[in-house]
TORDO-201279 format. One record per residue (C-alpha): residue in one letter; residue number from 0; x, y, z. Coordinates in pm, 1 decimal. Layout:
N
+---+-----+----------+----------+----------+
| r |   k |        u |        v |        w |
+---+-----+----------+----------+----------+
| A | NUM |        X |        Y |        Z |
...
+---+-----+----------+----------+----------+
end
This chain:
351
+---+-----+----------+----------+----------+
| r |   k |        u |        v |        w |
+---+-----+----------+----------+----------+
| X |   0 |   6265.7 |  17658.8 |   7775.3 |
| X |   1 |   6160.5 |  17954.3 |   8017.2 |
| X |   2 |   5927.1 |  18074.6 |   7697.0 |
| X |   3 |   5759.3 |  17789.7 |   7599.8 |
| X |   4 |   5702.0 |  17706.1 |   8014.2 |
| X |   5 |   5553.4 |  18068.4 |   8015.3 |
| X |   6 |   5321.5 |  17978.8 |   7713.7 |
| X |   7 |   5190.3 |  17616.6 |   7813.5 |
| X |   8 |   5162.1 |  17825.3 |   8170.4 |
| X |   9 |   4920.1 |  18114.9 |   7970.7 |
| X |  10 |   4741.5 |  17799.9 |   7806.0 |
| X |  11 |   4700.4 |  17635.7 |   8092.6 |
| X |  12 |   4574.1 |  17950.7 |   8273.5 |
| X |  13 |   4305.5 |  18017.2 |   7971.9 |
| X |  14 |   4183.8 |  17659.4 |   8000.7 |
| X |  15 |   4097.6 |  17680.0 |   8394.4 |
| X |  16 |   3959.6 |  18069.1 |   8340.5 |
| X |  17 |   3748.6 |  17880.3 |   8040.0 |
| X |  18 |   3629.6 |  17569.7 |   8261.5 |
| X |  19 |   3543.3 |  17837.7 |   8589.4 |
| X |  20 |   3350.7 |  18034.3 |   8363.0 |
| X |  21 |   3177.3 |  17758.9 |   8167.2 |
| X |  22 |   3063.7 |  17581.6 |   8512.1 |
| X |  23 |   2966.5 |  17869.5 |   8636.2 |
| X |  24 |   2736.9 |  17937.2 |   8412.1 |
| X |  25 |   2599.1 |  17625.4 |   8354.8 |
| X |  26 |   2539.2 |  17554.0 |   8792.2 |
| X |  27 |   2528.6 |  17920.3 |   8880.0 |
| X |  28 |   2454.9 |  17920.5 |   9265.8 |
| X |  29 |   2178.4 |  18022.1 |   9415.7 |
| X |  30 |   2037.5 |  18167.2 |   9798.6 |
| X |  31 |   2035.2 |  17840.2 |  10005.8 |
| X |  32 |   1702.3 |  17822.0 |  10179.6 |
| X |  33 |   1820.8 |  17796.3 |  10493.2 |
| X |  34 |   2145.9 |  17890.1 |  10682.8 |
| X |  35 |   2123.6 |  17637.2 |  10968.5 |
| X |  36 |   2239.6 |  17288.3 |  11010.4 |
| X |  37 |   1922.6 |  16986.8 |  10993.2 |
| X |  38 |   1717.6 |  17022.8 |  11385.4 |
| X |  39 |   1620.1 |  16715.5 |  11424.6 |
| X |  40 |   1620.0 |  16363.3 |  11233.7 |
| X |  41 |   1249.6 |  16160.3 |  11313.7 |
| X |  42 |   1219.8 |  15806.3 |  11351.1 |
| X |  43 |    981.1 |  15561.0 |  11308.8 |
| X |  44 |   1010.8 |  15301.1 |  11550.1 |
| X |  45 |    804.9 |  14996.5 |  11690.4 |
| X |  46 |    901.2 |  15058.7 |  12065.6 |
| X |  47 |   1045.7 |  15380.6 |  12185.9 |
| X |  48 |   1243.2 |  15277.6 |  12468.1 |
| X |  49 |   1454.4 |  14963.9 |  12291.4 |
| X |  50 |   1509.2 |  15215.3 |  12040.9 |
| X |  51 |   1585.7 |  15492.5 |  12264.9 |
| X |  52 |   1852.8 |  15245.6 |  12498.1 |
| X |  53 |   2089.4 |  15364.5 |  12207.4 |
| X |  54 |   2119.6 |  15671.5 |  12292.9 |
| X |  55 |   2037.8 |  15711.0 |  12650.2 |
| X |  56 |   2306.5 |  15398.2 |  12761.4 |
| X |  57 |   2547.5 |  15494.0 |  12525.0 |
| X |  58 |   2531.0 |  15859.0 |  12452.0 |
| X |  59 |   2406.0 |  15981.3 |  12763.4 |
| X |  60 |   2137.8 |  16180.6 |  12576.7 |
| X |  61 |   1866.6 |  16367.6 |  12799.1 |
| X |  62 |   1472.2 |  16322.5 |  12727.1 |
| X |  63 |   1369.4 |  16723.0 |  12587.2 |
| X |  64 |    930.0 |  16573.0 |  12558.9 |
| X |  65 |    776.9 |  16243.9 |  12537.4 |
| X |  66 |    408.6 |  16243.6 |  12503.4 |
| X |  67 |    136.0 |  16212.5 |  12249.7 |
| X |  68 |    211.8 |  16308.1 |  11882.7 |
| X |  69 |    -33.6 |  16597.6 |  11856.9 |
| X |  70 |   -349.6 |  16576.2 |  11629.1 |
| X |  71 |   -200.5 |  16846.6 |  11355.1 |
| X |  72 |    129.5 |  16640.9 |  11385.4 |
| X |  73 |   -104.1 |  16322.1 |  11295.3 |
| X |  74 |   -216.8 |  16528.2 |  10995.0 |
| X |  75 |     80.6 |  16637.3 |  10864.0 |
| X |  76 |    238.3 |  16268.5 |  10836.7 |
| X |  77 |    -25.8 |  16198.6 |  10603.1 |
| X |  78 |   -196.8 |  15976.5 |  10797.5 |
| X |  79 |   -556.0 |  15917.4 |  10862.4 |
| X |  80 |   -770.9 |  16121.6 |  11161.5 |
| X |  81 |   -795.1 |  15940.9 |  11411.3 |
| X |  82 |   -508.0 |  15793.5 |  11422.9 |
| X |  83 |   -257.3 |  15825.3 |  11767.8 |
| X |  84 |    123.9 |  15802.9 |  11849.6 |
| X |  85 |    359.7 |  15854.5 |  12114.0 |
| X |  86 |    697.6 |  16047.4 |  12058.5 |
| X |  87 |    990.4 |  16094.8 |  12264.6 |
| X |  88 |   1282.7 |  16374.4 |  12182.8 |
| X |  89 |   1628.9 |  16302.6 |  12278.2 |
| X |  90 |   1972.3 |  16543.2 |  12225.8 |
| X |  91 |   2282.4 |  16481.0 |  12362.4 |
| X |  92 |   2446.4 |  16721.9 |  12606.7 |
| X |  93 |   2594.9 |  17004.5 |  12376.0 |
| X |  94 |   2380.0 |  17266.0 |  12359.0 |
| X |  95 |   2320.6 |  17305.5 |  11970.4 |
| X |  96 |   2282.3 |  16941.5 |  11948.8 |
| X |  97 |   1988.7 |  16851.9 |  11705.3 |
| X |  98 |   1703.1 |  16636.7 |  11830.5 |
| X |  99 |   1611.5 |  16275.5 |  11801.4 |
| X | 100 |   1283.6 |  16278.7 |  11729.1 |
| X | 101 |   1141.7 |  15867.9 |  11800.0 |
| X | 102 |    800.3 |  15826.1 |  11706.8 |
| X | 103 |    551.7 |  15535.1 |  11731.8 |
| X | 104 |    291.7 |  15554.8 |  11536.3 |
| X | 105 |      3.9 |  15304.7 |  11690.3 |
| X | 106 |    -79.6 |  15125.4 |  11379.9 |
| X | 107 |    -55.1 |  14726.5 |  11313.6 |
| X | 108 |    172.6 |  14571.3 |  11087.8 |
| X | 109 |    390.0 |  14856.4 |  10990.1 |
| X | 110 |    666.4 |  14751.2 |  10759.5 |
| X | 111 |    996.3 |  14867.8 |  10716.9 |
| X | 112 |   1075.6 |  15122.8 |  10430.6 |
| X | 113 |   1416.3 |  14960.5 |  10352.7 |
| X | 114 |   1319.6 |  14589.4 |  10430.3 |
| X | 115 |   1664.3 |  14362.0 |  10404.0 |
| X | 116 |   1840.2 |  14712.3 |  10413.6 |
| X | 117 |   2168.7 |  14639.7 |  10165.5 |
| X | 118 |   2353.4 |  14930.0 |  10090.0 |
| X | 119 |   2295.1 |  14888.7 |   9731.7 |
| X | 120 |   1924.1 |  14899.4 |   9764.2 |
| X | 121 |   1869.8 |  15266.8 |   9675.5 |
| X | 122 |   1549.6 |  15499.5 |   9820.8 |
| X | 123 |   1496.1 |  15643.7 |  10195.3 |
| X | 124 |   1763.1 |  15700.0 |  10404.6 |
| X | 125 |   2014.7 |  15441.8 |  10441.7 |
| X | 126 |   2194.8 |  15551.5 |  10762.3 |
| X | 127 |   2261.5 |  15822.2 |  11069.9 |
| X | 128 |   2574.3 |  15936.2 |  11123.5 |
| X | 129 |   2776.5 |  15965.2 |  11433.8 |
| X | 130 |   3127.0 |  16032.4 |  11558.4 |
| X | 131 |   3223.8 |  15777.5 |  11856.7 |
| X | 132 |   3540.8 |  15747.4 |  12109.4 |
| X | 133 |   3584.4 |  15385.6 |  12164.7 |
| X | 134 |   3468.4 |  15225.2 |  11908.6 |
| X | 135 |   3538.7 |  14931.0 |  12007.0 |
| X | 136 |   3400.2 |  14895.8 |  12329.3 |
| X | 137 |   3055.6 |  15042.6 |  12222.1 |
| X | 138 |   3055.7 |  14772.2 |  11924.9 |
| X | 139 |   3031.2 |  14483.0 |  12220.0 |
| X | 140 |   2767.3 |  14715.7 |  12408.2 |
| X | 141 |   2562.6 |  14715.9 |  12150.2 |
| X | 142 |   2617.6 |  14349.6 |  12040.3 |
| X | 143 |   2461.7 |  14267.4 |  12372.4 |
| X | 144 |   2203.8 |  14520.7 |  12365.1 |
| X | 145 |   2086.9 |  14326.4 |  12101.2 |
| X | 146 |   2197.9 |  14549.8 |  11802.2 |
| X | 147 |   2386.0 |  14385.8 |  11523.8 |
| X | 148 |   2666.1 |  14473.5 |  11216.4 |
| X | 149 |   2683.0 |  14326.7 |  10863.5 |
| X | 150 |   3039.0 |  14357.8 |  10897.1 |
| X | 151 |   3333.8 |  14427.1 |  11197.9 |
| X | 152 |   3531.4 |  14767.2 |  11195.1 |
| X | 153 |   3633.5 |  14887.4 |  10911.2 |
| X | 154 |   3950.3 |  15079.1 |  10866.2 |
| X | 155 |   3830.5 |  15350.3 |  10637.3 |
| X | 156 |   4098.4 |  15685.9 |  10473.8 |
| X | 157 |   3843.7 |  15982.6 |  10390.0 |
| X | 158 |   4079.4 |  16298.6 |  10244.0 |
| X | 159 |   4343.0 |  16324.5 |  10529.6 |
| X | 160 |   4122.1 |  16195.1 |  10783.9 |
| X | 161 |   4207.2 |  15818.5 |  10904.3 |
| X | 162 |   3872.3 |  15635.2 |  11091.3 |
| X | 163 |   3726.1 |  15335.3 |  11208.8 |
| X | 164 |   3402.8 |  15292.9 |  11091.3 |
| X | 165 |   3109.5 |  14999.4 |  11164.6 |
| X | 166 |   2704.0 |  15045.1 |  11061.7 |
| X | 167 |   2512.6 |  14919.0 |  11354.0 |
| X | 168 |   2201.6 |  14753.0 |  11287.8 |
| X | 169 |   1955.1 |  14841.7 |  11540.1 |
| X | 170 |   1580.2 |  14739.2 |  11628.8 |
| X | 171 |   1349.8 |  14815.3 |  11296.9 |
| X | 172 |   1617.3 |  14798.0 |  11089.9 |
| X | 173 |   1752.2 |  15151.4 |  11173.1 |
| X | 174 |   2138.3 |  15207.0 |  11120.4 |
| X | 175 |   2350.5 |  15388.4 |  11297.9 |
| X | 176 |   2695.7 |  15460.3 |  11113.0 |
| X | 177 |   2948.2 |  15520.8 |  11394.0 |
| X | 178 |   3264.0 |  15751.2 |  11288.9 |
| X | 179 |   3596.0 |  15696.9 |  11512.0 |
| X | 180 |   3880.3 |  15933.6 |  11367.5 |
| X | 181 |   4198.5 |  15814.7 |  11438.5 |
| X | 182 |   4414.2 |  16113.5 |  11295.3 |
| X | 183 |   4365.6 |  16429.6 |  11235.4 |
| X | 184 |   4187.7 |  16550.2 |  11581.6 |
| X | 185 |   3839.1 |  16682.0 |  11518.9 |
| X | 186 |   3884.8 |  17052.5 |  11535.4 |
| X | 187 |   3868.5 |  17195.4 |  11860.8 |
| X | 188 |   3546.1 |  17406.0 |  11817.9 |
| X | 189 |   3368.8 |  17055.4 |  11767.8 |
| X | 190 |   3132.6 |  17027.4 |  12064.4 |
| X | 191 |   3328.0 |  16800.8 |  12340.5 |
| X | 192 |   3172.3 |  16453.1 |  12396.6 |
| X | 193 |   3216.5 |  16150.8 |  12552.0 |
| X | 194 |   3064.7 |  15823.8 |  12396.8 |
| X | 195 |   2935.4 |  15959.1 |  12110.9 |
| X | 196 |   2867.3 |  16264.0 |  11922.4 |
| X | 197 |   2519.7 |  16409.5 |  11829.9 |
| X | 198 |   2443.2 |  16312.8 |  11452.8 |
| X | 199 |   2645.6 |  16493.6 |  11207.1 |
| X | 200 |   2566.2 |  16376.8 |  10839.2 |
| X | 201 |   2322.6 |  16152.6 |  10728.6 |
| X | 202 |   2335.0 |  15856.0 |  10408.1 |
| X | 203 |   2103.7 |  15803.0 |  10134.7 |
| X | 204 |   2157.8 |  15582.5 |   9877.1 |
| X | 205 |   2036.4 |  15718.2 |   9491.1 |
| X | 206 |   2010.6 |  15613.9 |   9158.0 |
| X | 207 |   2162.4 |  15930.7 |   8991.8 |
| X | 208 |   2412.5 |  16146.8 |   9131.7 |
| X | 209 |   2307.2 |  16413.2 |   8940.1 |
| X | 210 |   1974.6 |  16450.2 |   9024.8 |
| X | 211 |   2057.6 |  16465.0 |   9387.6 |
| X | 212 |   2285.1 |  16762.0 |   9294.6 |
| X | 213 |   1998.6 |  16948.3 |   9122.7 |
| X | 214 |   1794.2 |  16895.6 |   9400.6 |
| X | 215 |   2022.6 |  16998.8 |   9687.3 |
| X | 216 |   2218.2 |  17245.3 |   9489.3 |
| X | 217 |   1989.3 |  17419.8 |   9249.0 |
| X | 218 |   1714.6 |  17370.2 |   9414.3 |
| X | 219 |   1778.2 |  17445.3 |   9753.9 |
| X | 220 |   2076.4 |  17636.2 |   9721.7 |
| X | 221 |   2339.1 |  17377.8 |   9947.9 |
| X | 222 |   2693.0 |  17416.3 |   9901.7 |
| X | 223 |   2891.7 |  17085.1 |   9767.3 |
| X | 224 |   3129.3 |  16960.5 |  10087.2 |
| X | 225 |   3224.1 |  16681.4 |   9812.8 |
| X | 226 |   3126.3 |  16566.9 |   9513.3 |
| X | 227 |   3428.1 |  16277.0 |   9407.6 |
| X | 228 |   3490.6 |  16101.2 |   9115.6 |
| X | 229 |   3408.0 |  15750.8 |   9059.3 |
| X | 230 |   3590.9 |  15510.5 |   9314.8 |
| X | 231 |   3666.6 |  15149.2 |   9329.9 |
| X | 232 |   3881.6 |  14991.2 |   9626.6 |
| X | 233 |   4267.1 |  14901.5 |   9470.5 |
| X | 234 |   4262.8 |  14618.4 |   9699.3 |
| X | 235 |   4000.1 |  14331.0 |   9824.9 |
| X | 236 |   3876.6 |  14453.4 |  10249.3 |
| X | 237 |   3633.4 |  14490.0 |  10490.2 |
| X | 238 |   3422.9 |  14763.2 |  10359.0 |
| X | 239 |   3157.2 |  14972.8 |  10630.0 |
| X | 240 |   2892.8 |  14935.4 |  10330.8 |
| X | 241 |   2903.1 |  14504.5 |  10330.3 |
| X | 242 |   2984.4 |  14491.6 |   9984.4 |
| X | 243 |   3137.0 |  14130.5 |   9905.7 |
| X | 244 |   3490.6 |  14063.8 |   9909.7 |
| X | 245 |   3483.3 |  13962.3 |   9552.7 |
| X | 246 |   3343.8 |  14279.0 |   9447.1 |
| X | 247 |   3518.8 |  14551.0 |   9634.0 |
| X | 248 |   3785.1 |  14583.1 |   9391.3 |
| X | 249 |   3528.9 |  14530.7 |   9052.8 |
| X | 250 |   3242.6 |  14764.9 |   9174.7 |
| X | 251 |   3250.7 |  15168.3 |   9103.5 |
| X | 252 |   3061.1 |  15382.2 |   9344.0 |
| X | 253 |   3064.4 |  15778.4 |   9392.7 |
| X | 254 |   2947.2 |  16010.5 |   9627.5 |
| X | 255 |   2862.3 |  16344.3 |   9722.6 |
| X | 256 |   2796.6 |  16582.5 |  10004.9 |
| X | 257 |   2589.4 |  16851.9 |  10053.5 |
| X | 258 |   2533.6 |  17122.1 |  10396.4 |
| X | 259 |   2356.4 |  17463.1 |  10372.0 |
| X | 260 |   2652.4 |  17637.2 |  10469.4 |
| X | 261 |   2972.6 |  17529.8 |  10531.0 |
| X | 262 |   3001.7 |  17350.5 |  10876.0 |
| X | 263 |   3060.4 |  17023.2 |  11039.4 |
| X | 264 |   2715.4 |  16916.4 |  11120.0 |
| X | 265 |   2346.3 |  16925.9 |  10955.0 |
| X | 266 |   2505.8 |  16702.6 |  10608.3 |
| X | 267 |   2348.9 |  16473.2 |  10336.1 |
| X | 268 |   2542.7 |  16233.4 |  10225.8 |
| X | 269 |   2480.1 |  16038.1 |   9889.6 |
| X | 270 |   2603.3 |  15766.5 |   9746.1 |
| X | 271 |   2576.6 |  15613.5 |   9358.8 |
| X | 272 |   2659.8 |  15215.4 |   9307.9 |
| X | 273 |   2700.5 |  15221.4 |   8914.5 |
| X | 274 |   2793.3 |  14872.3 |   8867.6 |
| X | 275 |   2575.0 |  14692.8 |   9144.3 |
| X | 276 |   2181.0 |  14711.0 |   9073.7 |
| X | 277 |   1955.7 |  14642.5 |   9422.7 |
| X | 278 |   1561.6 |  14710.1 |   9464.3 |
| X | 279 |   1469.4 |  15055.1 |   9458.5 |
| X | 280 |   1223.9 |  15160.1 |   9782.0 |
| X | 281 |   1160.6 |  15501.0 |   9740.0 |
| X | 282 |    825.0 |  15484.9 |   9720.0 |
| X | 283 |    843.3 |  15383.0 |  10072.1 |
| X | 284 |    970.2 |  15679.8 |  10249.4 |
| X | 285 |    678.3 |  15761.6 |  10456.1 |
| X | 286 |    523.0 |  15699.4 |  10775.2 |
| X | 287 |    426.7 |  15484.8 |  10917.7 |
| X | 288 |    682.3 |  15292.6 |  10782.5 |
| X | 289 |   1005.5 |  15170.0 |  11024.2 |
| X | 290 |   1324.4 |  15365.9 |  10966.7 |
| X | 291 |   1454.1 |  15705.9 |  10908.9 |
| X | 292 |   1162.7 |  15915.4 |  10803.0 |
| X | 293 |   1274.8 |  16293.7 |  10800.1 |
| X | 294 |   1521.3 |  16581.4 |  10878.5 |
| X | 295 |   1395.2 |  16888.5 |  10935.6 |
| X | 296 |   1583.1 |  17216.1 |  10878.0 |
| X | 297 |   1459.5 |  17555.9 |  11022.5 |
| X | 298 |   1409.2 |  17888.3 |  10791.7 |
| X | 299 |   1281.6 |  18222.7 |  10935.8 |
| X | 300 |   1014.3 |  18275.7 |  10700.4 |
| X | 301 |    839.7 |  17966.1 |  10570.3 |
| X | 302 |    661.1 |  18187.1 |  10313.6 |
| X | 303 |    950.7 |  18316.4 |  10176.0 |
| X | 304 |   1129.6 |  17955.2 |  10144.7 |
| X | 305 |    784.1 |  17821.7 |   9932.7 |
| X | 306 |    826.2 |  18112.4 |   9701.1 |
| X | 307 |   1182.5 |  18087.4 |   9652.8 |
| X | 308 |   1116.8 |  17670.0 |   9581.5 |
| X | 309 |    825.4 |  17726.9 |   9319.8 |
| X | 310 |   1023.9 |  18012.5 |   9135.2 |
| X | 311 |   1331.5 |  17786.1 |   9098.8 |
| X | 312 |   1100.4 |  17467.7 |   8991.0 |
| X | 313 |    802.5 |  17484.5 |   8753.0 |
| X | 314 |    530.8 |  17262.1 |   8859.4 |
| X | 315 |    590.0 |  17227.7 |   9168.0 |
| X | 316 |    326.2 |  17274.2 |   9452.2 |
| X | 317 |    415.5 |  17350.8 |   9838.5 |
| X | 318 |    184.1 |  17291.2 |  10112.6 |
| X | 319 |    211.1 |  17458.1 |  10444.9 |
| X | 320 |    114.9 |  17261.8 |  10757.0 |
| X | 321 |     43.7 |  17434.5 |  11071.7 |
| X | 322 |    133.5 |  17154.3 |  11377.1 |
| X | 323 |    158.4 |  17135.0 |  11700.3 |
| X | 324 |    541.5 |  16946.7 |  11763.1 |
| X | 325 |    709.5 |  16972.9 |  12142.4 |
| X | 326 |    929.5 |  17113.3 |  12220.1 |
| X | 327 |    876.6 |  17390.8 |  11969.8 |
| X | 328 |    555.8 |  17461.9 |  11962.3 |
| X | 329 |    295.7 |  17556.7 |  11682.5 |
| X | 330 |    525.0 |  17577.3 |  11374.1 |
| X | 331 |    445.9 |  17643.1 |  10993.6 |
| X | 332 |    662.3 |  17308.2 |  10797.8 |
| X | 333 |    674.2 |  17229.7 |  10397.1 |
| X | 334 |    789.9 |  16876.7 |  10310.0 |
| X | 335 |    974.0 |  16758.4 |  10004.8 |
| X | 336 |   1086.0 |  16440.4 |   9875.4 |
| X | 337 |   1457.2 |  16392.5 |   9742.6 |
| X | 338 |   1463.2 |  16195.2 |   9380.4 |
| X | 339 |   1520.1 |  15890.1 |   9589.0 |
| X | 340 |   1183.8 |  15956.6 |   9827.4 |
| X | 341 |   1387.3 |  16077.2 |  10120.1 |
| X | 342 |   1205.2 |  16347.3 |  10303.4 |
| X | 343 |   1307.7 |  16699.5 |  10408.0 |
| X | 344 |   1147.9 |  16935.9 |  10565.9 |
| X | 345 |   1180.7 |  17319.5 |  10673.9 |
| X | 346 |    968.5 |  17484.1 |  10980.2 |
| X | 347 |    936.0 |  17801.4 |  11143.2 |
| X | 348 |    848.1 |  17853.7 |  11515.4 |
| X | 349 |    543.9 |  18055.4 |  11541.9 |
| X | 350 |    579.3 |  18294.4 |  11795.7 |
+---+-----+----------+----------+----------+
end
């Protein structure tokens, strides 16, 4: 017995030597184009200070700049001259918190990129998210302030991790995904807070899982946090994405995860309905549509991240934009569009 355990052992060995090498080969990894967590998720917003109630009331967040959007910042949204704006930049208290970014762009009848907003719907991004102590007691703060849910708590088992998790449903259609962990603790280098976190990870929902992966991965060089295999619920519940009762046990879905580097914050988060077909929006991703318009990550040398993305992609043509964008400065920013029209976008301060 001790032989033939040794020889299904060496075949067993050979097979997982075999499978390394073969994937390996086949998504060989390359430089990430940044080492940094995302600095800042922008906004687009009908009034600033509803929107921004959020996060002062219940986060505490300070105000970094409020002002005009700059000309160059005009510009580099795409949108005509002439055009104006106001901003305002939040972060919560933590001192490598990224910024929220809440812009206004003064234009009449802007629509909303993700209009009815289901999680099914794929394009843009679907939802910011945020760890929260409390849960509970910011859900009825926020019911009165006006923001809404398409479901109550959730009870939701990620890995080890146990949470509580609700999507609030905000002015403009923006969602917030609030994160409660029950069990494990967070680690204790996690930055201490007291409501609510600063934003950690943020959702898209895509048509093809593996496009997003060729995107993030090969193209700009992310490390996988998770990439699971197709799930469907054993059991009928409340699910944080609203999918029907009915359906929670029928309907497949799987997701990935993708950072720079290893860490717990700057994340995109993806997920793939396979049996549940919505409308697609990813055509309308940009401002000045209402939602979740950007994330920007910061490089050291913008040149050096455009030539690194048109050696790894044939075809493909990078702009720099030189802007004016408080509190930062001038900076030197390329934009991209995921597979499913969400934006991303790298900068470097000029000094």
């Amino acid at each position: 017995m001790q032989i033939k355990s040794k020889k299904y052992n060496l075949r067993v060995l050979s097979f997982i030597a075999f499978t390394i090498l073969f994937f390996s080969s086949t998504y060989s990894k390359v430089s990430p184009l940044t080492e940094n967590p995302w600095q800042e998720v922008v906004i687009s917003v009908n009034d600033i200070k509803r929107t921004a109630e959020f996060f002062i009331k219940i986060g505490d967040y300070q105000i970094i700049n409020e002002g005009s959007i700059s000309i160059s910042a005009i510009k580099s949204y795409g949108l005509k001259a002439g055009m104006s704006g106001e901003e305002l930049v939040l972060k919560a208290k933590s001192d490598d918190s990224p910024y929220i970014r809440l812009v206004d762009f003064d234009v009449e009848n802007k629509q909303p990129m993700r209009p009815g907003s289901h999680a099914w719907d794929t394009g843009c991004y679907f939802s910011l998210m945020i760890r929260m102590k409390g849960l509970d007691e910011i859900y009825n703060d926020l019911i009165q302030m006006g923001w809404w849910t398409e479901t109550p708590i959730a009870s939701l088992t990620f890995g080890e991790s146990k949470l509580k998790v609700v999507i609030f449903k905000g002015p403009d259609g923006i969602q917030i995904q609030g994160y409660e962990r029950l069990a494990p603790p967070l680690p204790e280098s996690y930055p201490e807070f007291t409501n609510i976190s600063h934003p950690f990870n943020i959702m898209q929902t895509i048509n093809n899982r593996e496009k997003s992966r060729q995107f993030f991965v090969d193209l700009l060089g992310f490390d996988t946090f998770f990439y699971g295999k197709p799930y469907v619920d054993p059991e009928e519940g409340i699910t944080p994405l609203g999918l029907p009762l009915s359906l929670t046990t029928e309907s497949r879905y799987r997701t990935a995860i993708f950072y720079p580097i290893p860490g717990e914050f700057g994340r995109v988060e993806m997920i793939e309905f396979m049996d549940l077909r919505g409308l697609d929006f990813s055509n309308r991703c940009n401002a000045p549509n209402l939602g979740l318009l950007s994330i920007k990550y910061p490089v050291e040398d913008i040149f050096e991240t455009k030539q690194l993305l048109e050696s790894r992609k044939n075809n493909i043509s990078i702009e720099i934009k030189t802007l004016q964008l408080q509190p930062y400065g001038n900076i030197k920013m390329i934009s991209l569009e995921s597979p499913d029209g969400a934006i991303i976008e790298f900068f470097q301060k000029i000094k």
